[in-house]
C-alpha positions in Angstrom: 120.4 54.4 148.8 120.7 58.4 148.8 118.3 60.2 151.5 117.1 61.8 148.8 116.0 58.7 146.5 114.4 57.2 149.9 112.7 60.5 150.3 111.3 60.5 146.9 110.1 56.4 147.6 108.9 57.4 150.8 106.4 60.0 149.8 105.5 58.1 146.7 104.7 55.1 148.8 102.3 57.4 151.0 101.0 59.7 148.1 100.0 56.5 146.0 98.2 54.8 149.1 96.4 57.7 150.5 95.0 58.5 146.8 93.6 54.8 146.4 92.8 53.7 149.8 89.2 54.1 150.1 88.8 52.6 146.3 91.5 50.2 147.0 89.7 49.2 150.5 86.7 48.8 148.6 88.1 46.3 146.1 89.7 43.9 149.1 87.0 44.0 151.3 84.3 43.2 148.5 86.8 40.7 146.8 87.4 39.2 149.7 83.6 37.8 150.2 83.8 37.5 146.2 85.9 34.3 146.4 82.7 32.8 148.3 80.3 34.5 145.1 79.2 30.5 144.5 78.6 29.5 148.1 76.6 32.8 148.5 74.7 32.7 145.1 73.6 28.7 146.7 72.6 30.3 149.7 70.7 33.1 148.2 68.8 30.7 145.9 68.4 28.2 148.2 70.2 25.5 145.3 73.1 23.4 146.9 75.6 21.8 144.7 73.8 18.5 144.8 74.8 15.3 142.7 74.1 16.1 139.0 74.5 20.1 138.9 78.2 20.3 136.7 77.4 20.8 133.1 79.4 17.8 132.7 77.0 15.8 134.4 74.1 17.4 133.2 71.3 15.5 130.7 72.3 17.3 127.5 69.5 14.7 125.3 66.7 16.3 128.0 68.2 20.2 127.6 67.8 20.0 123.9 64.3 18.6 124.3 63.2 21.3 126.9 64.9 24.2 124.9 63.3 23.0 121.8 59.7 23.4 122.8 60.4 27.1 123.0 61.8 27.5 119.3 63.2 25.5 117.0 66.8 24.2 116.7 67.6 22.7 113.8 70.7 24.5 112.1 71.1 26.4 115.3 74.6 26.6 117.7 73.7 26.1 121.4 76.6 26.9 123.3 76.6 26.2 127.2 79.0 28.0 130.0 79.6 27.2 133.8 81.8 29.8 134.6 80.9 29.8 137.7 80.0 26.5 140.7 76.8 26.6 140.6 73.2 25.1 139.5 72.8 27.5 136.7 74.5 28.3 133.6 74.5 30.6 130.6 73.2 29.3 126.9 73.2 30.3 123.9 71.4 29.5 120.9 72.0 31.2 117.5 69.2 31.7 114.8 68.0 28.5 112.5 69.5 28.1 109.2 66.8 29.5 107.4 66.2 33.1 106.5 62.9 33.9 108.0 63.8 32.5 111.2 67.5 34.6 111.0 65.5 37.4 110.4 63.4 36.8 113.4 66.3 36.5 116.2 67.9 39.4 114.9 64.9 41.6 115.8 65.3 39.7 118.9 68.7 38.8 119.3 68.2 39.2 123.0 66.1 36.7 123.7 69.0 34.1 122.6 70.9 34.0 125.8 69.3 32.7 128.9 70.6 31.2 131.8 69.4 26.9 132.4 69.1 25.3 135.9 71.3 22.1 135.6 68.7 20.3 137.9 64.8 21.7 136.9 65.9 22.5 133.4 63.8 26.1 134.0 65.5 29.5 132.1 65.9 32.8 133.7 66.9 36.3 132.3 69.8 38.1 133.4 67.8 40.2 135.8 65.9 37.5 137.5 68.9 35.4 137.7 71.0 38.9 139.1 72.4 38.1 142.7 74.1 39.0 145.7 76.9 37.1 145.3 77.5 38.6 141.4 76.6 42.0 142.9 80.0 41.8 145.7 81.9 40.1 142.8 81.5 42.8 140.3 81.7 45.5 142.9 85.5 44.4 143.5 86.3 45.8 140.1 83.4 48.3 140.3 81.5 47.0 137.2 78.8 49.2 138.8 80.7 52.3 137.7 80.8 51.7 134.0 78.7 55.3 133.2 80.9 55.5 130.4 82.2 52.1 128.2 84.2 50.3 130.4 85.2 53.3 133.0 84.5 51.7 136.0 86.8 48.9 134.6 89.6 51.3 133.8 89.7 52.6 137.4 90.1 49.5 139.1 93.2 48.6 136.8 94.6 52.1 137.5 94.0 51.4 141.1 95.8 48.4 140.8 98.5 49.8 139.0 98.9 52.2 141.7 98.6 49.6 144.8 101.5 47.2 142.7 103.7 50.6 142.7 102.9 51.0 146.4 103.6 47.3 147.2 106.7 47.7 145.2 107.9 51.3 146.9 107.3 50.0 150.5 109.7 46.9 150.3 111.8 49.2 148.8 111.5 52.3 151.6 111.7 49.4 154.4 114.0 46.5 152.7 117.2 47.6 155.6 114.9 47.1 158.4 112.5 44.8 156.8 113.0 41.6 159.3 113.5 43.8 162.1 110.9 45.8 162.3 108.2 43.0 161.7 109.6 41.9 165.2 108.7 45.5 167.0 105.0 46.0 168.2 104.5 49.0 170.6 101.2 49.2 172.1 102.0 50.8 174.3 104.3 53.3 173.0 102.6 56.5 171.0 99.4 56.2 168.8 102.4 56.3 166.0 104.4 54.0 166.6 101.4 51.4 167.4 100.2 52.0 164.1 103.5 52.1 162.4 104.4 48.8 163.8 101.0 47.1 162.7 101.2 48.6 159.5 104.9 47.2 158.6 103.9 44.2 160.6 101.3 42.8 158.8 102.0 44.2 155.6 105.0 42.3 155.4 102.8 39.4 156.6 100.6 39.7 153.7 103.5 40.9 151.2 103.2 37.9 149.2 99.2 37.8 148.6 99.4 41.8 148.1 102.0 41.4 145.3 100.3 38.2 143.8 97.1 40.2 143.5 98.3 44.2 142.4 100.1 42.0 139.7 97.4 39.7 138.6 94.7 42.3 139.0 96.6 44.7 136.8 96.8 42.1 134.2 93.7 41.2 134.2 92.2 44.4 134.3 95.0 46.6 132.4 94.9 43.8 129.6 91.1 43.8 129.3 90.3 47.8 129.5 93.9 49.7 127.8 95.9 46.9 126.5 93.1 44.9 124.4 91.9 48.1 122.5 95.2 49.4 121.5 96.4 45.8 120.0 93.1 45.5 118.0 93.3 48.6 116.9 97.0 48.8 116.0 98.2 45.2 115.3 94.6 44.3 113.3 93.4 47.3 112.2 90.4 47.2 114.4 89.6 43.4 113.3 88.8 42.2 116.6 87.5 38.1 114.9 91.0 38.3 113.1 92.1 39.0 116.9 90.5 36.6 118.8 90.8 33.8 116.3 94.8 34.2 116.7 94.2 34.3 120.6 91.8 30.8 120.4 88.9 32.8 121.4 86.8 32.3 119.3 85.1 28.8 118.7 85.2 26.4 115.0 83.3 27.3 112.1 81.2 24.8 110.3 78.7 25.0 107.6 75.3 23.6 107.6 74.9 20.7 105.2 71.0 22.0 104.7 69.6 18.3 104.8 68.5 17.0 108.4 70.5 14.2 110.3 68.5 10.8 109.5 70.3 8.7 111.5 69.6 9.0 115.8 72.3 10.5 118.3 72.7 11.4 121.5 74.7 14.3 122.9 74.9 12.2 126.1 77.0 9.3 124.6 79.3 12.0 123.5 79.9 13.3 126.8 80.1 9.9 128.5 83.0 9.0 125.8 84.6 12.5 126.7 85.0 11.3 130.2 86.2 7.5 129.5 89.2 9.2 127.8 89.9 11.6 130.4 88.2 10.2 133.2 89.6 14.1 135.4 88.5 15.9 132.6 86.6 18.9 133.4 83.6 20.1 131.1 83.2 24.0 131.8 82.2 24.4 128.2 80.2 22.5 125.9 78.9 23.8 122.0 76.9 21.9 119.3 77.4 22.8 115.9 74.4 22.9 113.6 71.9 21.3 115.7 69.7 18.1 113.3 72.0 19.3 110.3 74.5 16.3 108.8 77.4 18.3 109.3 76.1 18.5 113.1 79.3 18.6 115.4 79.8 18.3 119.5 82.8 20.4 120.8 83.5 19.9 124.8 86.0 21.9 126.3 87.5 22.4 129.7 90.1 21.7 132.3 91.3 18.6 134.7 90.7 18.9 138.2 93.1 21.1 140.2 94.3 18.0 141.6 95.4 16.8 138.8 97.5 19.7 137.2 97.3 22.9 138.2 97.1 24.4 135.1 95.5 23.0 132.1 93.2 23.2 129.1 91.7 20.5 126.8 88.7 20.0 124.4 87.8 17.6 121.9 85.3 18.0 118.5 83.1 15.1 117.1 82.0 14.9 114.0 77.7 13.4 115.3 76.9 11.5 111.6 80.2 9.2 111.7 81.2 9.8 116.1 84.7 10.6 114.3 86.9 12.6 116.6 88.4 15.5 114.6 90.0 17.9 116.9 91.5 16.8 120.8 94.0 18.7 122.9 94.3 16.6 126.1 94.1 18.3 129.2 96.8 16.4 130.4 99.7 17.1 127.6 101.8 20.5 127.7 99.9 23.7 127.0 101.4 26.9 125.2 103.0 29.7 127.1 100.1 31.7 126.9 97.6 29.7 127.8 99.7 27.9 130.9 100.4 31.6 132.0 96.6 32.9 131.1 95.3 29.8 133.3 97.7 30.0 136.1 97.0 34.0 136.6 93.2 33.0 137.0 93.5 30.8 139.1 95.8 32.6 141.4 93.8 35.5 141.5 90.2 33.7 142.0 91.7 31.2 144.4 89.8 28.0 143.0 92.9 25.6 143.1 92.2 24.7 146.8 88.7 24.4 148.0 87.2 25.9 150.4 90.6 25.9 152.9 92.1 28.4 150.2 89.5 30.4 149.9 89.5 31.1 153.7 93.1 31.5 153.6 92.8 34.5 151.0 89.6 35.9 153.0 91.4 36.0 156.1 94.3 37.8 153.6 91.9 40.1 151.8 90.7 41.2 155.6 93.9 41.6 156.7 94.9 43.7 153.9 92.3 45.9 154.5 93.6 46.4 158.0 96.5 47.7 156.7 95.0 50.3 154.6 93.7 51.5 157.2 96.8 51.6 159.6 98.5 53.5 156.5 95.6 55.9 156.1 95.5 56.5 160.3 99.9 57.2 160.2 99.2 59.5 157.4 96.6 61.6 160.0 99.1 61.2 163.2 101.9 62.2 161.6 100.4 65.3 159.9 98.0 66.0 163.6 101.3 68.2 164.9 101.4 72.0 166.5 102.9 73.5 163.6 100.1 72.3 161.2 98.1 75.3 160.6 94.9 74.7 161.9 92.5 74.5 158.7 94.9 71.5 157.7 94.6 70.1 160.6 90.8 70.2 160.5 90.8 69.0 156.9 93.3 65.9 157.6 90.5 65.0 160.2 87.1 65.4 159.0 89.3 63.5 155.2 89.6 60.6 157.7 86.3 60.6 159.4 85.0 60.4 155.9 87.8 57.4 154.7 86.9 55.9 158.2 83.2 55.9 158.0 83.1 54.7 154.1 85.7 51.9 154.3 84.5 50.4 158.1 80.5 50.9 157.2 80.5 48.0 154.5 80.7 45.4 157.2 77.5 46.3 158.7 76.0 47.0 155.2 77.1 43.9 153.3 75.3 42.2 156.2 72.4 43.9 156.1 72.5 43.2 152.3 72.5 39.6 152.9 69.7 39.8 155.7 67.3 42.1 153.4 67.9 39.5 150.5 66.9 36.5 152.7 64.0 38.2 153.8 62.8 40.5 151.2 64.0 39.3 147.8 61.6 35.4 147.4 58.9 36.5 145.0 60.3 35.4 141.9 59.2 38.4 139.7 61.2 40.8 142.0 63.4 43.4 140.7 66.8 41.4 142.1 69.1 43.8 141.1 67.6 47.2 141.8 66.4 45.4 145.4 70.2 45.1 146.2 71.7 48.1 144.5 68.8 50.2 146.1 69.9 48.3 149.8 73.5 48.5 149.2 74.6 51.4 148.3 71.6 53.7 150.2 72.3 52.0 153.6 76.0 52.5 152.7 75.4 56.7 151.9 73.3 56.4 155.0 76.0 54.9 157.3 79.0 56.6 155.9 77.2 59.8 156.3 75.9 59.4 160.1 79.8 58.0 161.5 81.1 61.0 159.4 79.5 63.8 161.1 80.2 61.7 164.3 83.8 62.9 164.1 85.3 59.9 166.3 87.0 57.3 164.7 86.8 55.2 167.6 83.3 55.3 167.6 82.9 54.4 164.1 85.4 51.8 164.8 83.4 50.2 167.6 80.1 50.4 166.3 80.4 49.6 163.0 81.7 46.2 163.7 79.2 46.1 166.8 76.2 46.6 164.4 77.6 44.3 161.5 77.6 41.9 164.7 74.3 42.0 165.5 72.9 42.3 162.0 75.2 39.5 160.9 73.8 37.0 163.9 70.5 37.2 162.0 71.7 35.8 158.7 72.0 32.7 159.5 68.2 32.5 161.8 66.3 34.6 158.7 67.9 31.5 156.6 66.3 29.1 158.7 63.1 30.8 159.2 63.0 31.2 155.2 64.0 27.9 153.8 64.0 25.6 156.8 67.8 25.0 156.7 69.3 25.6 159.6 73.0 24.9 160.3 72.0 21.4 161.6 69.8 20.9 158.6 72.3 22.2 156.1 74.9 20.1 157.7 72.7 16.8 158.3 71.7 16.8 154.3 75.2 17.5 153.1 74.4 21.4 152.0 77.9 22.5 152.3 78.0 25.5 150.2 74.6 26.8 152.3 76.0 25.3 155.2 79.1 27.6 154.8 77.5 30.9 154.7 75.2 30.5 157.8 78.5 29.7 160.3 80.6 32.0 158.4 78.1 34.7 159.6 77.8 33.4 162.9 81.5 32.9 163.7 82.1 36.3 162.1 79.7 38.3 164.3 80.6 36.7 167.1 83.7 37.6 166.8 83.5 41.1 165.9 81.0 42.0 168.7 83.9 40.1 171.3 85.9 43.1 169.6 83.6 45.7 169.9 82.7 45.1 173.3 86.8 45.8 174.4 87.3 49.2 171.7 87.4 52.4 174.1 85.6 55.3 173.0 87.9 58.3 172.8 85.9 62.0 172.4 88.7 62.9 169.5 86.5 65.5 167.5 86.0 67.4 170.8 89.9 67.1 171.2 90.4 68.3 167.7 88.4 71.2 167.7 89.7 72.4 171.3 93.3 71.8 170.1 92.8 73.9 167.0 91.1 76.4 169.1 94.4 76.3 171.4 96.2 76.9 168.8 94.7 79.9 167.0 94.3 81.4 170.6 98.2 80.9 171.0 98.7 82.4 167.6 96.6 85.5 168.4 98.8 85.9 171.6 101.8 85.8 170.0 100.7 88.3 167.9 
C-alpha cells in the first residue's frame, strides 16, 4: 500500500470516528442495556415471566371472552403479537362486519390496538404501558429524534454506515501490524501511546461484534428508512400492499360468510394441536379471521426454539367450522433465502439465540466498544495538544472533548438514576410514564453533561461520573426491595429470574465502578491547558 492511499485511510478512519462518536457512543452504550429491555420492563412492572405468560400458553377461549365485554367481535380480526419476553402483548381487533359498527372504529380507529396482560387479562394504552426498558431500546436508534418522519431513524443508519466504513478503514490502516500491536500495552510510556495501545487493543478484541453489528445495524436501519421507500416507490409505484404481499408481510385475506358459526369451538384446541405437531414450535404470533363468522379461520405463526434451529419460521391456518388445516410451513423444513437471512440478521443483532449468557457476552462487548470510542476520541486530542497548534485550536480541541467527555461518560450515572426515579416515583398507575422518564432522562443528562463540561478535567469527569453512577446504582436494587418486597433473596427464593437479574446487575456494576473510581487520579488539565496556551502566546509575542 502507497503512503499516500494509507494516508487517505488513515484520516478517513479518524474523520469518520470523530464525526459519530458521541452519537455512535450513545447507540452502544444505550443498546447495550437494550438487550436486557425484557428483564428491565419485568423489573419495572414488577411481572416476572411466571408459568403461563408466552402467548402460546396463554387462554385464548378466556381473552376472547374478556375482550368481548368491551365491544363486539363477531366478523372482527383479532391479531395478537409478543414481540417482546414479556407479560404483555399488543392486540388488535378490526371493526365488525357490519356498516354501523365500521363506521364507528373508523372515527375511533385508535382505540383498536391495546396491549393484554397474558396473566390478569387487563388492557393498557401505549402510554400507560410506555417503559424504561422501551425508552433505552428506542434511544439506541434514537426513535426519540424523529421531529421529522423517520429522521431520527435515518441518522442512526447513517451513523452506522459511517462506524461499518470506520471498522472497515481501521483493519485496513492497521492489517501489517494487526497481531503485533494487540500484543503492545504501554502504561507507562506517553499518554499516546497508552491510549494508542488500548485503542488497537481492544478494538481488535471486539472487531468481530463491531463488524457484526455496523453491518446488521445498517441493514436494518438503511433498509427500513432509504432502501424501503425507494423500492415502493420505484419497483410498485408507490403500492406499498402490492409490496408487502410479495415480501409475506402482510397476513391472508378471507371474506366473511355473513351467517354466525352454529357449531362450538375453541381457539384453545387449536393451539394445543399446533403444539402436538411441533411440540418446539414457537407461537410469537397468533390471528383469527372473522371472529363467530362460518368462514372463521385461526392462523398461528412463529419460530422453533433457538435450540432447535437457529434460524426458522413456521405457521399454520385452520379452517374453525371443519378444523381442516389449509396452509402449514413447518418450522423445521428449509426456509427461503430471504427469510433464513432476514431471521438470522435479527437475531444476531438482538442477541436472543443464547439466554441470558449471550446477552452478557454482548453487554460486556457493547461496554467495551464504548471504551474504544473513547480511546479514539482522547488520541485525536493528544495528538493535535502539540506546541505548533495555534492556541485557539488548541483551546477548541479541549473544551470539543470536555463536551464529548462529559455527554458520553454522564449516561452511566443518569441511566441509573433513571432506573432509581422509576422505582420510586413512577407506581400510581395513571402517571404520565413516558414524559416521567423523558423529563428524568434527558434533563439530568443536560444537567450533568453541562456541570463536567465547564469542569474542564477529563479526569474528573472520568472519576466522578462512574463514582456517582456507583452510588446511585447501589440504590436500585434497595428502592426495589423497599417498593415491591423483592429483594435479591426474595427474587431468587421464588424463581424471579428476570427481576432477580436487574437488582445484582446493579449491585455488581456499582461496586465495581466505584472500586474504579476510588483508584482514577485527578489531574488539574484545564489549568494546564490554559497556562500552556498562555506560554505559548507569551513566547509568540517574544519572538515577535
Amino acid at each position: 500500500m502507497s503512503n499516500r492511499i494509507y494516508n487517505i485511510l488513515f484520516h478517513t478512519h479518524t474523520i469518520s470516528g470523530i464525526i459519530i462518536s458521541v452519537a455512535l457512543y450513545v447507540i452502544f452504550f444505550a443498546g447495550s442495556f437494550s438487550f436486557f429491555r425484557d428483564e428491565i420492563v419485568s423489573w419495572e412492572r414488577n411481572e416476572p415471566l411466571a408459568e403461563g405468560w408466552k402467548l402460546g400458553e396463554m387462554d385464548f377461549d378466556r381473552v376472547m371472552d374478556t375482550l368481548g365485554k368491551e365491544k363486539p367481535l363477531l366478523g372482527s380480526t383479532i391479531s395478537f403479537n409478543q414481540h417482546y419476553d414479556e407479560q404483555r402483548l399488543s392486540a388488535t381487533v378490526t371493526p365488525p362486519v357490519d356498516a354501523e359498527a365500521k363506521e364507528r372504529e373508523r372515527r375511533g380507529r385508535r382505540g383498536n390496538f391495546v396491549y393484554l396482560n397474558t396473566q390478569s387479562f387487563k388492557t393498557y394504552d401505549y402510554q400507560s404501558s410506555y417503559s424504561l426498558g422501551e425508552f433505552l431500546y428506542r434511544l439506541h436508534f434514537f426513535a426519540q429524534l424523529n421531529f421529522f418522519g423517520r429522521s431520527g431513524y435515518l441518522l442512526a443508519g447513517l451513523v452506522a454506515f459511517f462506524f461499518l466504513f470506520a471498522v472497515i478503514t481501521g483493519v485496513i490502516v492497521h492489517w501489517k501490524k494487526i497481531i503485533s500491536n494487540f500484543y503492545i500495552f504501554r502504561p507507562n510510556n506517553s499518554i499516546k501511546n497508552l491510549w494508542t495501545d488500548a485503542h488497537t487493543a481492544l478494538g481488535i478484541l471486539g472487531l468481530p461484534y463491531q463488524f457484526m453489528f455496523a453491518l446488521t445495524g445498517v441493514y436494518i436501519i438503511i433498509g427500513l428508512t432509504v432502501m424501503s421507500p425507494a423500492i415502493i416507490s420505484y419497483v410498485y409505484n408507490g403500492d406499498q400492499e402490492k409490496a408487502y404481499d410479495d415480501f409475506g408481510f402482510n397476513p391472508p385475506k378471507f371474506e366473511t360468510a355473513g351467517t354466525p358459526l352454529e357449531s362450538d369451538f375453541s381457539i384453545n384446541d387449536f393451539r394445543d394441536k399446533t403444539h402436538k405437531k411441533w411440540p418446539e414450535f414457537e407461537i410469537n404470533r397468533a390471528t383469527v379471521f372473522n371472529f363467530g363468522d362460518e368462514n372463521m379461520h385461526v392462523l398461528f405463526e412463529g419460530k422453533s426454539s433457538f435450540e432447535s434451529k437457529f434460524a426458522s419460521v413456521g405457521k399454520v391456518i385452520y379452517k374453525v367450522m371443519t378444523g381442516e388445516i389449509i396452509q402449514e410451513k413447518s418450522p423445521m423444513e428449509g426456509i427461503s433465502y430471504m427469510d433464513g437471512a432476514r431471521a438470522v440478521i435479527l437475531r444476531l443483532h438482538f442477541g436472543d439465540y443464547g439466554g441470558i449468557a449471550v446477552k452478557l457476552i454482548y453487554f460486556g462487548l457493547g461496554i467495551l466498544t464504548c471504551f474504544v470510542i473513547i480511546s479514539g476520541v482522547m488520541i485525536w486530542l493528544v495528538a493535535r495538544d502539540k506546541k505548533h497548534v495555534s492556541p485557539a485550536k488548541r483551546k477548541f480541541n479541549a473544551w470539543l472533548v470536555w463536551f464529548y467527555l462529559a455527554g458520553c461518560l454522564s449516561m452511566y450515572p443518569v441511566t441509573a438514576l433513571t432506573f432509581l426515579m422509576v422505582k420510586v416515583g413512577l407506581q400510581a398507575p395513571d402517571a404520565d410514564r413516558m414524559g416521567f422518564i423523558f423529563q428524568t432522562y434527558f434533563w439530568s443528562w443536560l444537567v450533568f453533561t453541562v456541570i463536567f463540561t465547564f469542569l474542564r478535567n477529563n479526569s474528573l469527569t472520568n472519576k466522578y461520573t462512574l463514582l456517582t453512577g456507583g452510588v446511585i446504582g447501589m440504590l436500585i436494587p434497595v428502592a426495589n426491595g423497599f417498593v415491591t418486597g423483592n429483594w435479591l433473596w426474595v427474587s431468587l427464593a421464588h424463581g424471579y429470574s428476570d427481576i432477580f437479574l436487574i437488582d445484582a446487575f446493579w449491585l455488581v456494576t456499582s461496586v465495581t465502578t466505584i472500586l474504579i473510581a476510588l483508584k482514577i487520579k485527578i489531574k488539574k488539565e484545564g489549568e494546564v491547558v490554559s497556562k500552556a496556551i498562555t506560554k505559548q502566546k507569551a513566547s509568540a509575542v517574544a519572538m515577535s
